[in-house]
C-alpha positions, 0 to 999 in steps of 0.5 A: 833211663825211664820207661813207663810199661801199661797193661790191662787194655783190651776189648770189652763189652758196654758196661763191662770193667777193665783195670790199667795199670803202668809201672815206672822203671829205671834210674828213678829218684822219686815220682810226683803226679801220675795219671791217664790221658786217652786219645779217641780217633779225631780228637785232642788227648785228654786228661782221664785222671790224675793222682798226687804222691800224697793221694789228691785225685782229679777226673774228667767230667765224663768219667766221675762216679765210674773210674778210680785212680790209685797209686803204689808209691813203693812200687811206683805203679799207678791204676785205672779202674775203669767200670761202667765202660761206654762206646765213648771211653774207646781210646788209646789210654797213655800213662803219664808220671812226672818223675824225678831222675836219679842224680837230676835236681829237676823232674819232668814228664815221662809217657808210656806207649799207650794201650788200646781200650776198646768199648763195643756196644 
């Protein structure tokens, strides 16, 4: 009934930018938090950025100062911008959005597919 689409992974060169950007779709009533989480080969999925529905944003450490996080609400839409990529940002990025469903008095997490980002030095 919910689906959430990324787009905006690819290739790019150490230093370079790429922008994110995943839509939820369906039988939505309302949206909550959104953000990214990455997974790198071998390690545990991490939290990249979060954003509130009233705009409160949280980043991992490590990319503070180089990624923003924004959201659309009327679009239901969030964005990574991504700046200064590093080798070490090379992960599959997921899209993750807690959303209420049309008719539900409860909300849970929803996760898109994943989109490769890859960082080449």
């Amino acid at each position: 009934q919910v689906q959430l689409v990324e787009s905006g992974g690819g290739l790019v060169q150490a230093g370079g930018s790429l922008r994110l950007a995943c839509t939820a779709s369906g039988s939505i009533s309302s949206v909550n938090g959104m953000g990214w989480y990455r997974q790198a080969p071998g390690k545990q999925r991490e939290l990249v950025a979060i954003i509130s529905n009233y705009g409160t944003t949280n980043y991992a450490e490590s990319v503070k100062g180089r990624f923003a996080i924004s959201r659309d609400n009327a679009e239901n839409t969030v964005y990574l911008q991504m700046n200064s990529l590093k080798p070490e940002d090379t992960a599959v990025y997921y899209c993750y959005a807690d959303v209420f469903r049309s008719g539900s008095f409860y909300s849970r997490d929803y996760w898109g597919q994943g989109t490769q980002v890859t960082v080449s030095s």
